[in-house]
Short mmCIF file of the C-alpha atoms (twelve columns), coordinates in Angstrom:
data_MODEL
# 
_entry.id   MODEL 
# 
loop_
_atom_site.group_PDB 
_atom_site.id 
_atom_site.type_symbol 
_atom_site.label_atom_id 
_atom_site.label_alt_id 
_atom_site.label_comp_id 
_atom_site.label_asym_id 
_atom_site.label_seq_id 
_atom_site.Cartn_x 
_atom_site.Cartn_y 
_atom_site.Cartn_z 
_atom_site.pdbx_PDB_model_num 
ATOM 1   C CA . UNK A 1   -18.427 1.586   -6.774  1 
ATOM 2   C CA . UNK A 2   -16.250 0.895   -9.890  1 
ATOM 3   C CA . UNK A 3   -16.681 -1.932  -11.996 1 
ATOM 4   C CA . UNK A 4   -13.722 -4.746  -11.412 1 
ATOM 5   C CA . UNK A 5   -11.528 -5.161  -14.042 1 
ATOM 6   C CA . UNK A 6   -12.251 -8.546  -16.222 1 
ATOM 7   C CA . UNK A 7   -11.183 -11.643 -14.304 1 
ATOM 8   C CA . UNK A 8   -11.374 -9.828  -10.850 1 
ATOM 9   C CA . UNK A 9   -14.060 -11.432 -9.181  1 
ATOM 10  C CA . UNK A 10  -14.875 -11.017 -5.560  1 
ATOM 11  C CA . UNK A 11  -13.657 -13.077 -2.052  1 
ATOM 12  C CA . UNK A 12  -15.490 -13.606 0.677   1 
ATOM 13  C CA . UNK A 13  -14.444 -16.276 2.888   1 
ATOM 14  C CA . UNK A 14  -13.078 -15.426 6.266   1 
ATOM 15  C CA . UNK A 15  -9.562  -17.078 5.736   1 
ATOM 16  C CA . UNK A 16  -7.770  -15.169 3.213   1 
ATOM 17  C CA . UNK A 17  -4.918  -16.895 0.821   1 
ATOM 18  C CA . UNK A 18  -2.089  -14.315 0.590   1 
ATOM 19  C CA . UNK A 19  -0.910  -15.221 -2.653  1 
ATOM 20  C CA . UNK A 20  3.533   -14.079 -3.025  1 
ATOM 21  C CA . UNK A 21  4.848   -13.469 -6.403  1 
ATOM 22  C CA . UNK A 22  7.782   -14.970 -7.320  1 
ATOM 23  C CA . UNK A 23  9.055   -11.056 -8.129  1 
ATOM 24  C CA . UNK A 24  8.647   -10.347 -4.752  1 
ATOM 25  C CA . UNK A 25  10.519  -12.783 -2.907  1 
ATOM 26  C CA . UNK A 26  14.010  -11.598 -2.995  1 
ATOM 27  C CA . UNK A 27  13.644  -7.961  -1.458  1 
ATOM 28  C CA . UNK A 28  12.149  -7.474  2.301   1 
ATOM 29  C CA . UNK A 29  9.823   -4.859  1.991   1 
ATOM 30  C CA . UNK A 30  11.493  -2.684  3.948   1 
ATOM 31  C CA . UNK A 31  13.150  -2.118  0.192   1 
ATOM 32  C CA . UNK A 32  10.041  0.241   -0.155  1 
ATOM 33  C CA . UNK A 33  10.417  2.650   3.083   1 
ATOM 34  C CA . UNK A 34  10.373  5.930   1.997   1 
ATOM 35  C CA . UNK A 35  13.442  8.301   3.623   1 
ATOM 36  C CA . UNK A 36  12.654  10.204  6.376   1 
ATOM 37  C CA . UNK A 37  13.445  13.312  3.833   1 
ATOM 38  C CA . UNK A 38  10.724  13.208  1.720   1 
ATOM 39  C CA . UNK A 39  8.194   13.686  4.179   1 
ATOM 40  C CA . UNK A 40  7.149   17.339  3.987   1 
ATOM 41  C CA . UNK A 41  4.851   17.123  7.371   1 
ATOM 42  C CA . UNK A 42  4.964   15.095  9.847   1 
ATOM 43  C CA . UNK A 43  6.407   11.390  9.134   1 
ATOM 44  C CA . UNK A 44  5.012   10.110  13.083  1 
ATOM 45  C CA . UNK A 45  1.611   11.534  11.809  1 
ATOM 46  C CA . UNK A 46  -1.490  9.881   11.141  1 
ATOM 47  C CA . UNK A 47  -0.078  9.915   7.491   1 
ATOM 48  C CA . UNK A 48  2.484   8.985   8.118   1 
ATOM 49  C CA . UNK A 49  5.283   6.396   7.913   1 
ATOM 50  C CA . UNK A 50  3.070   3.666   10.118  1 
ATOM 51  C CA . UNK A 51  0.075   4.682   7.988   1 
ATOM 52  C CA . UNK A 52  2.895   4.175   4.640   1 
ATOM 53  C CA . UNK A 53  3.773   0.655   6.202   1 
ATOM 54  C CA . UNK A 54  0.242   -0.886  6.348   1 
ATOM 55  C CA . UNK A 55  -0.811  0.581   3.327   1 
ATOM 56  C CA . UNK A 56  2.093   -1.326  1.693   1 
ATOM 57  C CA . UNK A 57  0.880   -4.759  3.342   1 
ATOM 58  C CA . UNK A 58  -2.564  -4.213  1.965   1 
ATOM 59  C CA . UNK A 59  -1.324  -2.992  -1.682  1 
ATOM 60  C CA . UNK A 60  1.174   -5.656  -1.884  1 
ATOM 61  C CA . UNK A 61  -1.757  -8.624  -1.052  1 
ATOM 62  C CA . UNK A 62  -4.433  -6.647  -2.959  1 
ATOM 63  C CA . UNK A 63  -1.528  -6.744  -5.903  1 
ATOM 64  C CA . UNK A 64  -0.628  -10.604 -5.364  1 
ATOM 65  C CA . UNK A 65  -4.412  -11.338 -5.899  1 
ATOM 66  C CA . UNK A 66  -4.603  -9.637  -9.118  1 
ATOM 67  C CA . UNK A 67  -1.944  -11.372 -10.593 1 
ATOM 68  C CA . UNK A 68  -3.265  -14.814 -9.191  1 
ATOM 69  C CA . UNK A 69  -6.317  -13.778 -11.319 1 
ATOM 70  C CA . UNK A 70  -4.412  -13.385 -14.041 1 
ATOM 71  C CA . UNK A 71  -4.465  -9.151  -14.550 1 
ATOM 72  C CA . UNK A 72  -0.990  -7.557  -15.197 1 
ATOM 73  C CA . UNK A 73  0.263   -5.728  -12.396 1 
ATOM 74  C CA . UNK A 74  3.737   -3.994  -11.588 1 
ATOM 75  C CA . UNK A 75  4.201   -4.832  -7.875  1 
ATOM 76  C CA . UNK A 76  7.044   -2.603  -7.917  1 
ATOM 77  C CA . UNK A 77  5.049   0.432   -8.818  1 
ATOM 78  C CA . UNK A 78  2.300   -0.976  -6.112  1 
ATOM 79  C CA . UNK A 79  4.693   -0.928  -3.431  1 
ATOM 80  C CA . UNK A 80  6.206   2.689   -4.123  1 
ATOM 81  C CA . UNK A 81  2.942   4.377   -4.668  1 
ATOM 82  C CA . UNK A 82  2.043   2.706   -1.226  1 
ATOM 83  C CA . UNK A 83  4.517   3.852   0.870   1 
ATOM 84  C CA . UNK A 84  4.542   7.790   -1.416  1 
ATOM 85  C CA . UNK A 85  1.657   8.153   -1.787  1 
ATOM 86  C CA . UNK A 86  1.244   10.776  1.236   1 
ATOM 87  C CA . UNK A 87  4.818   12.072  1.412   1 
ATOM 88  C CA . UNK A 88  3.813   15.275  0.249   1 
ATOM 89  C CA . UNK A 89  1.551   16.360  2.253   1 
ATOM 90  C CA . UNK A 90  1.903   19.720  3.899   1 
ATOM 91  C CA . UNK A 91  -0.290  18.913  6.726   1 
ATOM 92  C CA . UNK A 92  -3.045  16.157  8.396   1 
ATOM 93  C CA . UNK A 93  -5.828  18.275  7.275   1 
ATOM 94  C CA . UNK A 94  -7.924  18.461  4.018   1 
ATOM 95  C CA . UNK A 95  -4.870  18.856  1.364   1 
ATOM 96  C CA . UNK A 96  -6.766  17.971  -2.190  1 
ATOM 97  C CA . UNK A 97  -3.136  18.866  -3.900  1 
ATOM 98  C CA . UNK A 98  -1.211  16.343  -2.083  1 
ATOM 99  C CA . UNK A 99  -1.391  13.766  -4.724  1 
ATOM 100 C CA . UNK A 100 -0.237  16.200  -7.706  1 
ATOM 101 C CA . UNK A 101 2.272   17.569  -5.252  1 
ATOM 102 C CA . UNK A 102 3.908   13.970  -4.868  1 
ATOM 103 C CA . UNK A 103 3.309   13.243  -8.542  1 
ATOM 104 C CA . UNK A 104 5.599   16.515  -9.527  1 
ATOM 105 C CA . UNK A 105 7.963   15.584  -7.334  1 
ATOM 106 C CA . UNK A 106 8.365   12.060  -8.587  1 
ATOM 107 C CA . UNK A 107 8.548   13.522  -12.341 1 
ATOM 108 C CA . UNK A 108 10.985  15.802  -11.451 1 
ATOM 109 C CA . UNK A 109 13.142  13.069  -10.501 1 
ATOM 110 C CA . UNK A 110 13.419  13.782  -6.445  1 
ATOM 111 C CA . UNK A 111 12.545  10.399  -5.621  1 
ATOM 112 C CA . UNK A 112 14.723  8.706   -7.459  1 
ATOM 113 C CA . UNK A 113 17.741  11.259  -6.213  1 
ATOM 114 C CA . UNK A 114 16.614  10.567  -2.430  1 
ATOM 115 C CA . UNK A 115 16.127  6.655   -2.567  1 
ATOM 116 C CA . UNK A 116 19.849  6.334   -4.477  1 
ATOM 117 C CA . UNK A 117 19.918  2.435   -5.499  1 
ATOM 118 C CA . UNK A 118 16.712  1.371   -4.034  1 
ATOM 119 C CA . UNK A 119 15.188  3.141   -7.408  1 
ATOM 120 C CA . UNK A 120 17.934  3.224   -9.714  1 
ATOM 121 C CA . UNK A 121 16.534  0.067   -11.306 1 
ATOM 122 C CA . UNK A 122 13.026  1.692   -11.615 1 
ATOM 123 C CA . UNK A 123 12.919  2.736   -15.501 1 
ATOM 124 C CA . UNK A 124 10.872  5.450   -17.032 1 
ATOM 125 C CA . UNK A 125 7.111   4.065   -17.529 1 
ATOM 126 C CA . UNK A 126 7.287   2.362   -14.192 1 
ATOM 127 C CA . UNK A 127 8.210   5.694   -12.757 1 
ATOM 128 C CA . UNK A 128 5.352   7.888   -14.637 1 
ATOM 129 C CA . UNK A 129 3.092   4.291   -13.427 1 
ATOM 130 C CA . UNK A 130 3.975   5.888   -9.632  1 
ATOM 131 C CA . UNK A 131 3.704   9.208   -10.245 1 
ATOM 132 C CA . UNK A 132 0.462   8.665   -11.911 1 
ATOM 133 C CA . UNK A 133 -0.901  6.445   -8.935  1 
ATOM 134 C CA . UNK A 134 0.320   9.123   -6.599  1 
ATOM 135 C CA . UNK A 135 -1.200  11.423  -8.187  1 
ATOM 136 C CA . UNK A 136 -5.179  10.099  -8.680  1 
ATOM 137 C CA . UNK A 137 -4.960  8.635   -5.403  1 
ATOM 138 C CA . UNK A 138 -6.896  11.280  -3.724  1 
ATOM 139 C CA . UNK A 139 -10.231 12.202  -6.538  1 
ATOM 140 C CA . UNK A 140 -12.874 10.270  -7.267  1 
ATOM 141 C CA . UNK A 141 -12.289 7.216   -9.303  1 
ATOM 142 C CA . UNK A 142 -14.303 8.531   -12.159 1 
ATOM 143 C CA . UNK A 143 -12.384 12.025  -12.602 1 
ATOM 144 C CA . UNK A 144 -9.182  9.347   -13.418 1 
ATOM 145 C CA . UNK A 145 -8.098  9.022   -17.017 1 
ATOM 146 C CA . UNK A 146 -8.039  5.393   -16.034 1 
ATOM 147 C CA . UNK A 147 -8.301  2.998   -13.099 1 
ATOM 148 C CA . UNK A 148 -4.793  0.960   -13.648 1 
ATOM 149 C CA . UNK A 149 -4.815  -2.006  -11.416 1 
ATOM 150 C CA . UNK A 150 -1.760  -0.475  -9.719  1 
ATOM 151 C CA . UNK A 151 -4.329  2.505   -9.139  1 
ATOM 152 C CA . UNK A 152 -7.221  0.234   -7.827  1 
ATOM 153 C CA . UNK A 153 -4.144  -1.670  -5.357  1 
ATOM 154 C CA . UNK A 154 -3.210  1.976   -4.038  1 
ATOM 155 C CA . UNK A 155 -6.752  3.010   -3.419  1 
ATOM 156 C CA . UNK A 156 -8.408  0.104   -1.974  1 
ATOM 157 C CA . UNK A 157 -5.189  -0.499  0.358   1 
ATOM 158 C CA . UNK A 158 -5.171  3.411   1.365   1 
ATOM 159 C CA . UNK A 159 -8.824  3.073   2.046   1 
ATOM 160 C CA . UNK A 160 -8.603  -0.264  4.163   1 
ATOM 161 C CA . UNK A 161 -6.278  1.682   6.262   1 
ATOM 162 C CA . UNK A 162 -9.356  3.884   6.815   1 
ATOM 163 C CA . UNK A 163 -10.054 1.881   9.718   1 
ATOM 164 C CA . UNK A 164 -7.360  4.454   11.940  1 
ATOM 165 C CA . UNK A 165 -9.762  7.245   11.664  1 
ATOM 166 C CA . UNK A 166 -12.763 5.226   13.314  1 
ATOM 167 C CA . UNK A 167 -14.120 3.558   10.593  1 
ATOM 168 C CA . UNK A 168 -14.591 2.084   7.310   1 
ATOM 169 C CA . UNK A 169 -17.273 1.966   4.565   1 
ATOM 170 C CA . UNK A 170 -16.902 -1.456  2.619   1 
ATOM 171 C CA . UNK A 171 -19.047 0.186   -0.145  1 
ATOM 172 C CA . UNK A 172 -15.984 2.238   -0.657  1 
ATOM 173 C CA . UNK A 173 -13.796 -0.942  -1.516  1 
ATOM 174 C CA . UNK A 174 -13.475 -1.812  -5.707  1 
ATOM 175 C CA . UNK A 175 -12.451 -5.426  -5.118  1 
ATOM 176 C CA . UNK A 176 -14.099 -8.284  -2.999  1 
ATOM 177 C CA . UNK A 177 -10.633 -9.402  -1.708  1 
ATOM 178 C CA . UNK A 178 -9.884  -5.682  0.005   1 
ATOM 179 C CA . UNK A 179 -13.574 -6.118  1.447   1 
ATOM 180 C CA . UNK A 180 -12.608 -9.683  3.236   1 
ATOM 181 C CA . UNK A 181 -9.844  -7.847  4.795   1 
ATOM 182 C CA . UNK A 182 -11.552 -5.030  7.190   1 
ATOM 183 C CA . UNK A 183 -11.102 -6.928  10.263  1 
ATOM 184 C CA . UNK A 184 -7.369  -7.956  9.340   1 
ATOM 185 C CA . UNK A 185 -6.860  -4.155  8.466   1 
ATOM 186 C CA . UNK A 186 -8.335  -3.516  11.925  1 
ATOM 187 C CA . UNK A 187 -5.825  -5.720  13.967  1 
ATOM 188 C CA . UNK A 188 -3.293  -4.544  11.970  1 
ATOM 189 C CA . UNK A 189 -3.689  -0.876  13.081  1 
ATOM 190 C CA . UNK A 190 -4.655  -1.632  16.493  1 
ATOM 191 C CA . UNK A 191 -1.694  -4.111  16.888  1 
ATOM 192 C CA . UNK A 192 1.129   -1.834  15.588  1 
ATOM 193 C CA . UNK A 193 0.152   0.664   17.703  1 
ATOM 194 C CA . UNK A 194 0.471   -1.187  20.765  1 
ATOM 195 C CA . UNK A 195 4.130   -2.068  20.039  1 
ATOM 196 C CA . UNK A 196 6.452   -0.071  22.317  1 
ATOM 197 C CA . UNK A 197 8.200   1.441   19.506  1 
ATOM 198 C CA . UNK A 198 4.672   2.841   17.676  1 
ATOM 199 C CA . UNK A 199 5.780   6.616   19.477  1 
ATOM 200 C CA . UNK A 200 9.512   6.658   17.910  1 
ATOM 201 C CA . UNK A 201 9.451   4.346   15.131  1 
ATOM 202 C CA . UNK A 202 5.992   3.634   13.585  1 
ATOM 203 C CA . UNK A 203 7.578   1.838   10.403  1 
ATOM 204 C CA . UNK A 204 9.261   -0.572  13.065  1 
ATOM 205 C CA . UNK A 205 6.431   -1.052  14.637  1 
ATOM 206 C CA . UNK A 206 3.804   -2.035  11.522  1 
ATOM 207 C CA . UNK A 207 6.383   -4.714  10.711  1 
ATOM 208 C CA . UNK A 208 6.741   -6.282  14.253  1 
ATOM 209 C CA . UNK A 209 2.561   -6.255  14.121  1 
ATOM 210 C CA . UNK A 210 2.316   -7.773  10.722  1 
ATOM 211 C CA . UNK A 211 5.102   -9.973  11.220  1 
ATOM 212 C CA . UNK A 212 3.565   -11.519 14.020  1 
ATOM 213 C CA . UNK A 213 0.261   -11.904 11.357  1 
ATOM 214 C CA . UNK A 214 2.259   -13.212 9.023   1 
ATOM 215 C CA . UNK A 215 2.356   -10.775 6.218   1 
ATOM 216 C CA . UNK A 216 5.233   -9.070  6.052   1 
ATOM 217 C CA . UNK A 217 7.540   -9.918  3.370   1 
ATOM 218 C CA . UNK A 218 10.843  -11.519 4.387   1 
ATOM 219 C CA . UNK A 219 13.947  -11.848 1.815   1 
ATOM 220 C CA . UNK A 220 14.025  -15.934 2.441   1 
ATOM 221 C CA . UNK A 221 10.555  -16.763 1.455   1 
ATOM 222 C CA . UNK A 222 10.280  -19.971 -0.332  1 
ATOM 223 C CA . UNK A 223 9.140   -19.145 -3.973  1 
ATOM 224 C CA . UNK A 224 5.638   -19.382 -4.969  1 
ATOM 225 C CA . UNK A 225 4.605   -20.414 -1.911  1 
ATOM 226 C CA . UNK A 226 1.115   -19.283 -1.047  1 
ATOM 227 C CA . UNK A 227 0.982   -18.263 2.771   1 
ATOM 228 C CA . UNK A 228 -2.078  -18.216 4.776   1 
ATOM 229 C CA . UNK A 229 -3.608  -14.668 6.411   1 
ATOM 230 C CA . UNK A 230 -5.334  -15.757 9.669   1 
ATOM 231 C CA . UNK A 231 -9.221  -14.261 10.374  1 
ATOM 232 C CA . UNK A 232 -8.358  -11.608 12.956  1 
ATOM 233 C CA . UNK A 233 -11.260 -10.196 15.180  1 
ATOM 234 C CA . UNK A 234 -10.481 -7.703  17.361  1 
# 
């Protein structure tokens, strides 16, 4: 496992403080869907946009922590590497070259021509922040030229999400908080996909589930409020 980044030190307890920046309060994160368009597989797949929509709960809460710790960290860049991160893909299968495939296609300015005003306020390092996340995403931590905490957010939120395939390796997490939330990641998966609309509209469907947790973003959240992430056990 990598080592934390200074001032990141583990949590353990079973009720989990979701901490919501101040930046992140006046966009619902439905702000961060990816179109339809940019999927080059399958967007109801297992990586898909429901896998894109808990990933983004996870990186966003992972990314709130940090911050409460006091590490700089672009939520912004968080969010859109979340819900990119697999766009590319040209199938459910072992794909090693989906991460540079979605990186390339972020640098070559595709994202920001499919997502129209949703990006345009995105400048240049905070795009080359997401292309860069999108693209490390998938080797080992050490083959990175550096674990950015926007990296460590993408990779311990994609791996908490893990739990869809049948299970999930806590040794595998870099930061304590991701490692209290396994059995919150658990519910999360099992509960979107019992919502009616998981079949035909998997996006829809994460938010209802994590709305009813109470960690999906809404555009009138009271500022710096810190809300509370119940101790799900399924």
């Amino acid at each position: 496992m990598e080592s934390l980044p200074a001032g990141m030190a583990s949590y353990e307890q079973g009720i989990v403080p979701v901490p919501v920046a101040p930046s992140s309060i006046a966009r619902p994160w439905d702000d961060w869907r990816p179109a339809d368009v940019c999927y080059l597989h399958d967007v109801g797949g297992i990586h898909g946009a429901g896998h894109a929509g808990r990933v983004l709960v996870w990186a966003s809460l992972i990314g709130g922590w940090m911050q409460q710790q006091g590490i700089a960290v672009d939520l912004d860049v968080v969010r859109w590497s979340a819900t990119l991160h697999d766009v590319r893909r040209l199938h459910d299968g072992h794909d090693p070259l989906h991460g540079t495939r979605c990186g390339a296609w972020i640098r070559e300015g595709c994202f920001v021509a499919s997502h129209g005003l949703r990006a345009s306020h995105l400048n240049a390092g905070q795009l080359e922040q997401i292309a860069y996340c999108c693209t490390w995403h998938v080797p080992p931590d050490q083959a990175a030229p550096a674990m950015s905490p926007e990296l460590i957010c993408l990779k311990d939120a994609d791996a908490l999400d893990r739990v869809r395939l049948g299970g999930l390796n806590r040794r595998f997490l870099r930061t304590g908080f991701a490692a209290a939330l396994i059995q919150q990641a658990q519910f999360l998966c099992d509960t979107s996909e019992l919502q009616t609309c998981f079949r035909d509209a998997q996006w829809d469907a994460v938010r209802l589930a994590a709305q009813q947790m109470g960690v999906w973003s809404q555009p009138d959240d009271i500022h710096g409020h810190a809300g509370r992430l119940h101790f799900f056990v399924t």
